[in-house]
The first five atom37 places (N, CA, C, CB, O) and aatype in JSON, in Angstrom:
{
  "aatype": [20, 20, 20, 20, 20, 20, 20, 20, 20, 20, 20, 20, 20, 20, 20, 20, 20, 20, 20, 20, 20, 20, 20, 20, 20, 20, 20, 20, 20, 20, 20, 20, 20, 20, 20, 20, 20, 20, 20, 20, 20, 20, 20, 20, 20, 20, 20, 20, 20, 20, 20, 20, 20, 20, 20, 20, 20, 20, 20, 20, 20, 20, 20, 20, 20, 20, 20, 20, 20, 20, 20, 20, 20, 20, 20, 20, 20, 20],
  "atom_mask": [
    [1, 1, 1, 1, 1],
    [1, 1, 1, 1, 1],
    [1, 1, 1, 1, 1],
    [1, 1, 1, 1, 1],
    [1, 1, 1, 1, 1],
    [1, 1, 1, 1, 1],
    [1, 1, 1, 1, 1],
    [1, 1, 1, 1, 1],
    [1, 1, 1, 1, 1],
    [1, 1, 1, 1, 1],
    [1, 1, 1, 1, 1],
    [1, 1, 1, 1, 1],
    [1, 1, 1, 1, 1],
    [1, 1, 1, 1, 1],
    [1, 1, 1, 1, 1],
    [1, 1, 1, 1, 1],
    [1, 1, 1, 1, 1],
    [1, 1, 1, 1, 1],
    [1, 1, 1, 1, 1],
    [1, 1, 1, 1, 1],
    [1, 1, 1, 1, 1],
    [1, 1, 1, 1, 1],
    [1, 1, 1, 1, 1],
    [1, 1, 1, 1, 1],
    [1, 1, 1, 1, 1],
    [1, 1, 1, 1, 1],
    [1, 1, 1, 1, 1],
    [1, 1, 1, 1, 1],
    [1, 1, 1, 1, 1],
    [1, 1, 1, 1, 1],
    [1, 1, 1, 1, 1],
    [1, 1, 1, 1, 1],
    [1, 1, 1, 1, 1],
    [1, 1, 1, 1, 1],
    [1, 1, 1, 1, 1],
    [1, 1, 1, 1, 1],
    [1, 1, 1, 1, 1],
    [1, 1, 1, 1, 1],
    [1, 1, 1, 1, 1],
    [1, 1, 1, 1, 1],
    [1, 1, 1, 1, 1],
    [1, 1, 1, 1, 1],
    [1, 1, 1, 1, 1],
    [1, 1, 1, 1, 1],
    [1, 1, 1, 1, 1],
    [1, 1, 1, 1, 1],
    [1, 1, 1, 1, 1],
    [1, 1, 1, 1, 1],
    [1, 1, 1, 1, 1],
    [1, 1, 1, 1, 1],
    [1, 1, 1, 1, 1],
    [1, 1, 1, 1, 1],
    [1, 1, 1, 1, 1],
    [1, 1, 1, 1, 1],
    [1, 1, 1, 1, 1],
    [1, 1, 1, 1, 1],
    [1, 1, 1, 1, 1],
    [1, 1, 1, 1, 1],
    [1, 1, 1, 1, 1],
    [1, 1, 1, 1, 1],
    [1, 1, 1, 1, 1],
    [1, 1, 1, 1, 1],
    [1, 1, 1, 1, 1],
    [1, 1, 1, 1, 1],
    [1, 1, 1, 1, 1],
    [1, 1, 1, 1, 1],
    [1, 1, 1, 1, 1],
    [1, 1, 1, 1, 1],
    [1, 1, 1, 1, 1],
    [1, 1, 1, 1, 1],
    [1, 1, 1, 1, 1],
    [1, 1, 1, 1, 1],
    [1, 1, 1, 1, 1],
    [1, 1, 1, 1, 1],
    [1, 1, 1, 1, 1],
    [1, 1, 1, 1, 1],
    [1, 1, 1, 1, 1],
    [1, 1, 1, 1, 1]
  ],
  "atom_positions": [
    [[1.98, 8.25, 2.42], [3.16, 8.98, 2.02], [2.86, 9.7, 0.7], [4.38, 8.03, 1.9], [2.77, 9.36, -0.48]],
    [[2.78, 10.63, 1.28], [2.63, 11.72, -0.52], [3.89, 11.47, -1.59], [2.81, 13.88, -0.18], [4.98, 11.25, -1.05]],
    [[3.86, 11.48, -3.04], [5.0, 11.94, -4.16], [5.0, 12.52, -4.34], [5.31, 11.76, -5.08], [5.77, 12.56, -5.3]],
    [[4.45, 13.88, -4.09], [4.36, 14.83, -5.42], [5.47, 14.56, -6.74], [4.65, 16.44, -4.87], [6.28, 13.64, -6.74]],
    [[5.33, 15.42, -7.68], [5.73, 15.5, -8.43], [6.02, 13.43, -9.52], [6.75, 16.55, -7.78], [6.06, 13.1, -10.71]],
    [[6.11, 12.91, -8.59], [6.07, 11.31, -9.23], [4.95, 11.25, -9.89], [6.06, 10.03, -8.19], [3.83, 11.7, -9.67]],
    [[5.52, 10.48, -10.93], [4.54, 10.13, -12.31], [4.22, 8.77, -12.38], [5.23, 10.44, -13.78], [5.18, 8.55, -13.12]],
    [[3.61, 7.42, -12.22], [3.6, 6.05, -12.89], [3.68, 6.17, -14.19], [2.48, 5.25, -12.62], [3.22, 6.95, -15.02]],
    [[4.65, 4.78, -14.21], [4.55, 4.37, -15.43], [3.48, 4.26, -16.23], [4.97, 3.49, -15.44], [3.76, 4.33, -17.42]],
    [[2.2, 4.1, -15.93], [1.35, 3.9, -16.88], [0.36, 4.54, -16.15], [1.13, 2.53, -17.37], [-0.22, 4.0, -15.21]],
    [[0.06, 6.05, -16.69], [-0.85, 7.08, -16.21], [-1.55, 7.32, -17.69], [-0.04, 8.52, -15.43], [-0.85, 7.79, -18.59]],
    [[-2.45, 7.1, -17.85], [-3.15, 7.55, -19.14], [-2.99, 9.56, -19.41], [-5.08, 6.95, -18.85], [-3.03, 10.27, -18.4]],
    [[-2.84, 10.1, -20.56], [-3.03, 11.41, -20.88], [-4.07, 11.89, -20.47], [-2.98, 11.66, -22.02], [-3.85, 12.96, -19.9]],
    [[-5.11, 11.61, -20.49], [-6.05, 12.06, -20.42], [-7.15, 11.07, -19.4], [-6.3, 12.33, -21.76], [-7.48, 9.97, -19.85]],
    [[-7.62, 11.44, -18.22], [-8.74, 10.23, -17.54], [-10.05, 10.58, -17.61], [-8.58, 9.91, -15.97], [-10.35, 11.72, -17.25]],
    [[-10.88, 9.84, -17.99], [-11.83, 9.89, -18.41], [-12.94, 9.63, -17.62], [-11.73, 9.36, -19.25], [-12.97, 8.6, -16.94]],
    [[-14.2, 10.73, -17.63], [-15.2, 9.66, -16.63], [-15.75, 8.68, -17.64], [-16.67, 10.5, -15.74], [-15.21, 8.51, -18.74]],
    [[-17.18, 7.85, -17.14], [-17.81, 6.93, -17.73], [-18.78, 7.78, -18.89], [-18.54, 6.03, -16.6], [-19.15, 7.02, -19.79]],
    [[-19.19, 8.96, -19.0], [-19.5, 9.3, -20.32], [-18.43, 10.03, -21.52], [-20.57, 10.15, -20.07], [-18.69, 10.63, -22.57]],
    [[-17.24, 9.7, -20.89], [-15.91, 9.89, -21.95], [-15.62, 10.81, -22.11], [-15.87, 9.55, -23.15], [-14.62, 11.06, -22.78]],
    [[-16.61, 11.99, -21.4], [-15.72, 13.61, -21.05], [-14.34, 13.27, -20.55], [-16.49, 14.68, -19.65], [-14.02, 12.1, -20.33]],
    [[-13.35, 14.5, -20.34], [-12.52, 14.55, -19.34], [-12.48, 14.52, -18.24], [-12.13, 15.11, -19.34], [-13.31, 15.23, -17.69]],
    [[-11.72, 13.86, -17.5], [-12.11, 14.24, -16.02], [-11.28, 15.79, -15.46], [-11.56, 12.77, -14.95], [-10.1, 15.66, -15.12]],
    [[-11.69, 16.73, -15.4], [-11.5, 18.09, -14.97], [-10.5, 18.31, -13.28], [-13.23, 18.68, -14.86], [-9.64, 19.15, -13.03]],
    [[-10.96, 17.42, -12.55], [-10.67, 17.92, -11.49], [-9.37, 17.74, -10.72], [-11.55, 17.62, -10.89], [-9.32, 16.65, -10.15]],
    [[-8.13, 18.62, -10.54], [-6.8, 18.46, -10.45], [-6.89, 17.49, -8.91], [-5.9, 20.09, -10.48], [-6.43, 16.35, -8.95]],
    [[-7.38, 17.9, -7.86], [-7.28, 17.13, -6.8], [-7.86, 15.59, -6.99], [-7.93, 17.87, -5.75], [-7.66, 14.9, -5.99]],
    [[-8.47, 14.97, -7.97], [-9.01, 13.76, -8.12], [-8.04, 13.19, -8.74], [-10.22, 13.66, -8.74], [-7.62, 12.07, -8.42]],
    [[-7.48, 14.03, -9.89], [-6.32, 13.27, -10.86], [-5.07, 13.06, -9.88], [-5.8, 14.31, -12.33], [-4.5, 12.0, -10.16]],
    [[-4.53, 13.69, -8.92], [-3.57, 13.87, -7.85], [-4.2, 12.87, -7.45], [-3.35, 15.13, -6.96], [-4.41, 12.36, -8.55]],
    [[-4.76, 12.04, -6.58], [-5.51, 10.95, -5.98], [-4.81, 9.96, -6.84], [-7.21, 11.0, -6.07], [-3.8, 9.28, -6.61]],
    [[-5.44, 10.02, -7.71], [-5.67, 9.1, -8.65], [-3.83, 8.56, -9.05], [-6.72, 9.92, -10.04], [-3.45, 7.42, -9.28]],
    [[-3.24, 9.46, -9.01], [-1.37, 9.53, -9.31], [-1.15, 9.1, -8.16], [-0.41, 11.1, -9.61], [-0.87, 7.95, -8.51]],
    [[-1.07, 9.08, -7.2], [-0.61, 8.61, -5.89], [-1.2, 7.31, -5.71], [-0.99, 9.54, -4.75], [-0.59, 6.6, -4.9]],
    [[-1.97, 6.93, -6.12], [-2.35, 5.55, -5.85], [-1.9, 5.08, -7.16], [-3.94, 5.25, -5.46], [-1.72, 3.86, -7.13]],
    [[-1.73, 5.44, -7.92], [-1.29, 4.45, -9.2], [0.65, 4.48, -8.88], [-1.93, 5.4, -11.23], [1.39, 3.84, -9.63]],
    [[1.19, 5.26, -7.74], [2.55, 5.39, -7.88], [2.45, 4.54, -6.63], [3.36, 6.91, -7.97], [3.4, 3.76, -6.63]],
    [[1.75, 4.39, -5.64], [1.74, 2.93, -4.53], [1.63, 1.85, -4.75], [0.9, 2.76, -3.69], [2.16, 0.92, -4.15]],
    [[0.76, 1.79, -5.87], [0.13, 0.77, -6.67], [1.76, 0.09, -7.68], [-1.38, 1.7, -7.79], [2.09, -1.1, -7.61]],
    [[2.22, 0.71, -8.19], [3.25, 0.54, -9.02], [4.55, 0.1, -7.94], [3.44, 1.95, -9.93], [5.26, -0.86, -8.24]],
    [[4.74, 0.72, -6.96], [5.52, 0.46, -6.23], [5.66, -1.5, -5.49], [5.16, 1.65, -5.34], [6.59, -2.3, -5.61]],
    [[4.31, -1.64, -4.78], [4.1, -2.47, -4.39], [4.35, -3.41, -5.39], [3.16, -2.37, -3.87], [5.18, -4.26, -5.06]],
    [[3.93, -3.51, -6.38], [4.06, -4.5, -7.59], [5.56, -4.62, -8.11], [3.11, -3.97, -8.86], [5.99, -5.66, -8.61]],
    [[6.44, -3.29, -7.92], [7.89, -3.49, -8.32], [8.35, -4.52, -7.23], [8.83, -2.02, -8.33], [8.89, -5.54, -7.65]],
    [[8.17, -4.34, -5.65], [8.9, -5.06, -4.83], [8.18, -6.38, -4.92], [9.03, -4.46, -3.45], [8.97, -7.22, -5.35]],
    [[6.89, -6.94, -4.66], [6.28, -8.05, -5.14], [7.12, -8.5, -5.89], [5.12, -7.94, -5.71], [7.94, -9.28, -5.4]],
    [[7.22, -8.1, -7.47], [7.99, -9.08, -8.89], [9.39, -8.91, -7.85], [8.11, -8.11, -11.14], [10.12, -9.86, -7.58]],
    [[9.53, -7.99, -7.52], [11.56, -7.92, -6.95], [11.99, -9.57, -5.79], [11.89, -5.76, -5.29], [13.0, -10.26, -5.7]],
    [[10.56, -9.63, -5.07], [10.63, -10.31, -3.95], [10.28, -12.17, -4.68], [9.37, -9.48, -2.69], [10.47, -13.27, -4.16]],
    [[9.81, -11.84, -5.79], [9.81, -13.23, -6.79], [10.57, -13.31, -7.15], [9.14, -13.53, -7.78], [11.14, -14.35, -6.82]],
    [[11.1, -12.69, -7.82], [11.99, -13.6, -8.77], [13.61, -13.65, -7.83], [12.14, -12.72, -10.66], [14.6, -13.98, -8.5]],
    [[13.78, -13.39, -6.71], [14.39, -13.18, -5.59], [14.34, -15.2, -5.23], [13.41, -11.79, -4.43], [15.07, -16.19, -5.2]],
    [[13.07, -14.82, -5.06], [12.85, -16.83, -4.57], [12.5, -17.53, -5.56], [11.57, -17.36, -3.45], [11.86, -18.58, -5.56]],
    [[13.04, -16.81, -6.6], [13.25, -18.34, -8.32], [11.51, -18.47, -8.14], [14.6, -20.86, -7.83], [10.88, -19.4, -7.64]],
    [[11.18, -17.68, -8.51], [9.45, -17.83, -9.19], [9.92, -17.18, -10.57], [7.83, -16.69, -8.21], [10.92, -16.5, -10.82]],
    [[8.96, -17.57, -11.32], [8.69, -17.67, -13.09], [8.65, -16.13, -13.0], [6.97, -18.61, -13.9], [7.77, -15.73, -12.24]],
    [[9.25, -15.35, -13.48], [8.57, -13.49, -13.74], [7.54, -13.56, -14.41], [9.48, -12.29, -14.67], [6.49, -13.07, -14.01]],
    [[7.71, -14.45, -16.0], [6.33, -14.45, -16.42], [4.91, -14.46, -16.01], [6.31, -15.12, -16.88], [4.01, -13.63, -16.12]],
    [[5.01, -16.2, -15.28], [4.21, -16.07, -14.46], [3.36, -15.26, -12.99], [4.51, -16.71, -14.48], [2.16, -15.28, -12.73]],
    [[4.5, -14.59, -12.21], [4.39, -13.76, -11.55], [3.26, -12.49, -12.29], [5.78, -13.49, -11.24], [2.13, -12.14, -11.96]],
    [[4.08, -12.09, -13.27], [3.6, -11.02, -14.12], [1.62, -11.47, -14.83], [5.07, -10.96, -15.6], [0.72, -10.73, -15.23]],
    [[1.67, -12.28, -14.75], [0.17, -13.03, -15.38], [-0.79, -13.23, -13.84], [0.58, -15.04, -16.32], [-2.01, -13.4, -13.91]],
    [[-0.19, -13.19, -12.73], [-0.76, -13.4, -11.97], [-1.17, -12.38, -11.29], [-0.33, -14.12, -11.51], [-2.25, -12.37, -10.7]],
    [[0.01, -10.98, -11.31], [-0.4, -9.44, -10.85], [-1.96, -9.21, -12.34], [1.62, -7.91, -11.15], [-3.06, -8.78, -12.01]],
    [[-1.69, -9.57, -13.62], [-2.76, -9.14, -14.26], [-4.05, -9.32, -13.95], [-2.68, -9.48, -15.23], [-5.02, -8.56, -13.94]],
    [[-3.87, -10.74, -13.63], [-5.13, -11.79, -13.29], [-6.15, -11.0, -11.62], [-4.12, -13.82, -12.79], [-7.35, -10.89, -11.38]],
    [[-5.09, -10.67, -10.96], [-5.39, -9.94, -9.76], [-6.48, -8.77, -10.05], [-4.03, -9.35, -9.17], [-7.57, -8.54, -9.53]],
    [[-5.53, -7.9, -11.45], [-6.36, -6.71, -11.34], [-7.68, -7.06, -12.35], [-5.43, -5.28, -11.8], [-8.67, -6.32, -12.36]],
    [[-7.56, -8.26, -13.2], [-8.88, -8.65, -13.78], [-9.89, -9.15, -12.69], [-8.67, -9.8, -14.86], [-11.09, -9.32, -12.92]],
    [[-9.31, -9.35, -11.48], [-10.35, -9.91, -10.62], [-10.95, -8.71, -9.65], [-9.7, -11.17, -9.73], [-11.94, -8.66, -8.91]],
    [[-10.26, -8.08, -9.89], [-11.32, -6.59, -8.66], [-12.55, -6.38, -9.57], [-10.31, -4.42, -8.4], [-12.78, -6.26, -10.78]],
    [[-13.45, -6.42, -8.03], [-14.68, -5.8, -7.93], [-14.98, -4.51, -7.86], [-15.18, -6.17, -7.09], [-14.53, -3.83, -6.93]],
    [[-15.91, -3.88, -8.99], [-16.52, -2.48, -8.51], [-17.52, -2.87, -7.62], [-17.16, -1.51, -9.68], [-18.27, -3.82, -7.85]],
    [[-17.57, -2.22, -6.66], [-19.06, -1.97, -5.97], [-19.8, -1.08, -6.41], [-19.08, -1.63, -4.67], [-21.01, -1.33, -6.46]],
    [[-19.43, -0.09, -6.76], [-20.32, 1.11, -7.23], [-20.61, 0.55, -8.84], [-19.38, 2.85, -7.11], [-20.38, 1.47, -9.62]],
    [[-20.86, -0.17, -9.25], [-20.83, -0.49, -10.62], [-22.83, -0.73, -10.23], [-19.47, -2.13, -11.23], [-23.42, -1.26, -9.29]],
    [[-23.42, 0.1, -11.72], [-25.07, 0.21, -11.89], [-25.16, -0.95, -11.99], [-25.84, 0.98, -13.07], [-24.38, -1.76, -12.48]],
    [[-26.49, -1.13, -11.33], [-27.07, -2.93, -12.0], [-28.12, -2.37, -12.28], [-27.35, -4.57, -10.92], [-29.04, -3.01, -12.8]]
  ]
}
Protein backbone atom coordinates (compact mmCIF):
# COMPACT_ATOMS: atom_id res chain seq x y z
CA UNK A 1 0.00 0.00 0.00
CA UNK A 2 1.64 3.22 -1.08
CA UNK A 3 1.43 6.82 1.35
CA UNK A 4 2.53 9.19 -0.53
CA UNK A 5 2.84 12.23 0.89
CA UNK A 6 3.09 10.41 4.76
CA UNK A 7 6.00 11.27 6.76
CA UNK A 8 7.24 8.87 10.01
CA UNK A 9 7.75 10.01 12.94
CA UNK A 10 11.26 9.50 13.01
CA UNK A 11 12.72 10.09 9.41
CA UNK A 12 16.17 11.53 9.76
CA UNK A 13 16.81 15.12 7.59
CA UNK A 14 19.16 14.01 5.86
CA UNK A 15 20.10 9.86 4.99
CA UNK A 16 23.21 9.07 4.69
CA UNK A 17 25.22 6.38 2.88
CA UNK A 18 28.12 4.51 4.77
CA UNK A 19 30.81 7.09 3.63
CA UNK A 20 28.52 9.97 5.15
CA UNK A 21 27.77 11.64 1.79
CA UNK A 22 24.12 12.25 1.21
CA UNK A 23 22.10 9.89 -0.08
CA UNK A 24 20.92 11.70 -3.50
CA UNK A 25 18.45 9.48 -4.84
CA UNK A 26 14.57 10.57 -4.53
CA UNK A 27 13.18 7.03 -5.46
CA UNK A 28 15.45 5.27 -2.67
CA UNK A 29 14.53 7.93 -0.03
CA UNK A 30 10.62 7.25 -1.13
CA UNK A 31 11.45 3.44 -0.36
CA UNK A 32 13.00 4.14 2.42
CA UNK A 33 9.61 6.52 3.79
CA UNK A 34 7.26 3.87 3.06
CA UNK A 35 8.84 1.33 4.92
CA UNK A 36 9.65 3.43 7.84
CA UNK A 37 5.64 4.56 7.67
CA UNK A 38 4.73 0.42 7.68
CA UNK A 39 7.27 0.01 9.96
CA UNK A 40 5.77 2.72 12.35
CA UNK A 41 2.40 1.59 11.75
CA UNK A 42 2.80 -2.00 12.70
CA UNK A 43 4.52 -0.99 15.92
CA UNK A 44 1.55 1.61 16.73
CA UNK A 45 -1.03 -1.39 16.56
CA UNK A 46 1.48 -3.98 18.25
CA UNK A 47 1.94 -1.30 21.53
CA UNK A 48 -2.16 -0.59 20.78
CA UNK A 49 -2.80 -4.48 20.88
CA UNK A 50 -0.55 -4.56 24.37
CA UNK A 51 -1.43 -2.55 26.38
CA UNK A 52 -5.12 -3.59 25.22
CA UNK A 53 -4.18 -7.09 27.13
CA UNK A 54 -2.58 -5.21 30.35
CA UNK A 55 1.12 -5.77 29.15
CA UNK A 56 3.74 -3.23 30.74
CA UNK A 57 4.03 -0.32 27.69
CA UNK A 58 7.35 0.11 29.07
CA UNK A 59 8.24 -3.05 28.70
CA UNK A 60 6.54 -3.64 25.43
CA UNK A 61 8.43 -0.49 24.28
CA UNK A 62 12.09 -2.15 25.41
CA UNK A 63 11.18 -5.12 23.68
CA UNK A 64 10.17 -3.38 20.07
CA UNK A 65 13.92 -1.73 20.78
CA UNK A 66 15.56 -4.92 21.63
CA UNK A 67 13.95 -6.39 18.29
CA UNK A 68 15.47 -3.72 16.19
CA UNK A 69 18.95 -4.14 18.15
CA UNK A 70 18.66 -7.68 17.09
CA UNK A 71 18.40 -7.45 13.13
CA UNK A 72 20.90 -8.78 11.03
CA UNK A 73 22.67 -7.10 8.07
CA UNK A 74 23.56 -9.55 5.56
CA UNK A 75 25.18 -7.31 3.32
CA UNK A 76 27.39 -6.09 6.14
CA UNK A 77 31.67 -6.42 4.84
CA UNK A 78 33.55 -9.00 6.76
Amino acid sequence: MKREGTKPAAEPAVWRQPDGNPLSCEEKIDVLRENLVEIQEACQEALEDAVLMDVDEAQFRQVLRDLVDGLNNPYAKK
